[in-house]
C-alpha positions, 0 to 999 in steps of 0.5 A: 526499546522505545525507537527515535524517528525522524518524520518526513512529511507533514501534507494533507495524509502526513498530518494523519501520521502525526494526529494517528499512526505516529501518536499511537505508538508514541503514546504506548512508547514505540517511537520517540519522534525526535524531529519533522520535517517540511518545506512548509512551515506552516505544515512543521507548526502543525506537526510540532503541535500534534507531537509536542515539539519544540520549535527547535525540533522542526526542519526545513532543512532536511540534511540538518534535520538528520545531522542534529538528530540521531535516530533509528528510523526515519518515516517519509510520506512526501509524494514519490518522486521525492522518496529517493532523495530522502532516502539517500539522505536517511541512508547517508546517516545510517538510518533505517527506512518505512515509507509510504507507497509506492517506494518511486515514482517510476520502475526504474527508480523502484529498483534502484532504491531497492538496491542502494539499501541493500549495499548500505546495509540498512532496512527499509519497508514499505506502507501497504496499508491496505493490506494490513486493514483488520478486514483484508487481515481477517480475510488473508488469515482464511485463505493461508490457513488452508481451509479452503484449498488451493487458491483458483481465482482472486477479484477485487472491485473498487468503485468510488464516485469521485469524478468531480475535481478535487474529490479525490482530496489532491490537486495531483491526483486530477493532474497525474497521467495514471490516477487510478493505477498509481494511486488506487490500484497500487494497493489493490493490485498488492492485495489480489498478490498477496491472497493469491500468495505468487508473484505475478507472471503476466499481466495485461491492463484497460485504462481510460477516462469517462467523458465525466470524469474531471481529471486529466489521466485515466480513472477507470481500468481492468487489470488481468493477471496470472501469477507463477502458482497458476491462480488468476486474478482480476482487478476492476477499479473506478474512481468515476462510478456513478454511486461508491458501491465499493469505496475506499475500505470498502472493497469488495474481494472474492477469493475462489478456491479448490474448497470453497469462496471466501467474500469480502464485501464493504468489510463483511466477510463470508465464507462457502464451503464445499460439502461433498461431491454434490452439486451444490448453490447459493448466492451471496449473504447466505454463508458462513459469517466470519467474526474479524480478527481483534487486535489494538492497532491496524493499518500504519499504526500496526505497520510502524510496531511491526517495522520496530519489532524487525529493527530488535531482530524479528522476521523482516516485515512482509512489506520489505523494500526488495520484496516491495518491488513486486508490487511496484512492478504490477503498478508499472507493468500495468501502466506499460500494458495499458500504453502498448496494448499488450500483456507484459511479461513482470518478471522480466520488466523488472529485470529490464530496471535491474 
């Protein structure tokens, strides 16, 4: 049954909801948006024109958007300190939750939100799109498939020449304190969990800012982790690099396990597979080359079928909001690392917001 949605957020990525990730599922009858909302108006004519509604339909009230609009599900993609109050309104009319990351802006309030939607009985999940891209979801499909064994290691590199101010396409970004954490690594650090396939035990961050880098916090850092299977993982990320090698969608990440070593490089992926117990070489582009999984829709886009498929009784997505703490806590954990030069213990720093 086609779901009606309120959208919430209609900035520099919210107009990509509306033209992309809304309007496909719009055109195959997923979703039914029956409102947006904005403190722009100028955001709201162009929300109202991308999904073809009326001006009667766009909000800058958002307690009125809610009031005059029943839906089962609202999605919000304003920036993190303001996920809570939307929220708390979409919980206060029975509405349903997808959210873009990270569900906060601090730990704290991560768990909180977590917990408000739990005691009003409502779902809520979280956009990790990253890790539902058809090359990441090609790659995971490999290492949960059991082929290659045990997981030892898992890497991920990301490097991006955005060093000048505004190349990273937000003011915010070349404002906030923890650039590269909060709004690279977020979903790096998502993924490294997730094909290590554990939560993190512990983790201990490098952040810092190169002396050509245009921004106010750190761009640049290396993450260890150590998570409850035993596998290791470790996360190198630079949004200064003299060239992108590894630029947005473009991750390279290596998977080491018992068996063999899945790679995944600028959306290509091999794999090498241990023959026997000889001692065995090679070298990177002479593996196994995997075909990626086909399939009509990735990234959000899929994400939002996926969301309407847990309200009509399937399994809660992945991404669900408690489930989603994790991954705040390898943002936050890692931001508290890197200020007190120490490893953190994450399942307890998560208890210390509980």
């Amino acid at each position: 049954m086609t779901k009606r949605v309120i959208h919430v957020g209609i900035g520099s990525f919210g107009r990509r909801w509306c033209t992309e990730f809304l309007a496909a599922n719009i055109a195959d009858k997923t979703i039914e948006v029956v409102a947006v909302v904005d403190v722009d108006a100028q955001a709201l004519k162009f929300g109202a024109a991308a999904l073809g509604l009326p001006d009667s339909k766009c909000y800058v009230d958002i307690a009125k958007a809610f009031a005059e609009n029943p839906a089962d599900f609202c999605t919000i993609v304003v920036p993190p300190g303001r996920h809570e109050a939307v929220i708390d309104v979409a919980l206060a009319h029975g509405v349903d939750v997808l959210c873009e990351k990270p569900i906060a802006d601090t730990m704290r309030a991560s768990v909180r939100i977590a917990q408000k939607v739990k005691a009003a009985g409502r779902k809520m999940a979280v956009t990790m799109s990253h890790r539902f891209d058809q090359d990441k979801t090609t790659l995971r499909s490999i290492i949960r498939s059991g082929r290659l064994g045990k997981v030892n290691t898992v890497s991920c590199r990301y490097s991006s020449d955005m060093r000048k101010h505004m190349a990273w396409g937000a003011l915010f970004r070349h404002t906030m304190d923890d650039p590269l954490i909060i709004e690279g690594a977020v979903h790096h650090l998502d993924l490294v969990g997730n094909l290590a396939g554990a939560n993190c035990r512990t983790l201990f961050a490098s952040t810092w800012k190169p002396g050509w880098a245009e921004y106010a916090g750190d761009t640049d850092g290396v993450v260890m982790m150590v998570f409850e299977n035993g596998a290791r993982g470790i996360y190198e990320g630079s949004s200064t690099a003299a060239v992108g090698l590894n630029d947005w969608y473009n991750e390279y990440v290596r998977v080491d396990c018992e068996e063999g070593t899945a790679i995944l490089n600028s959306r290509e992926i091999e794999v090498f597979t241990r023959q026997g117990a000889k001692r065995q070489r090679s070298r990177e582009g002479h593996g196994q080359k995997i075909q990626q999984i086909a399939q009509p829709k990735w990234l959000n886009t899929w994400l939002i079928e996926q969301f309407c498929q847990w309200l009509d009784g399937g399994d809660p997505m992945e991404t669900n909001v408690e489930a989603n703490v994790q991954a705040s806590a390898l943002i936050f954990a890692s931001i508290e690392s890197q200020r007190t030069g120490a490893p953190i213990d994450v399942q307890a720093f998560i208890r210390q917001h509980t």
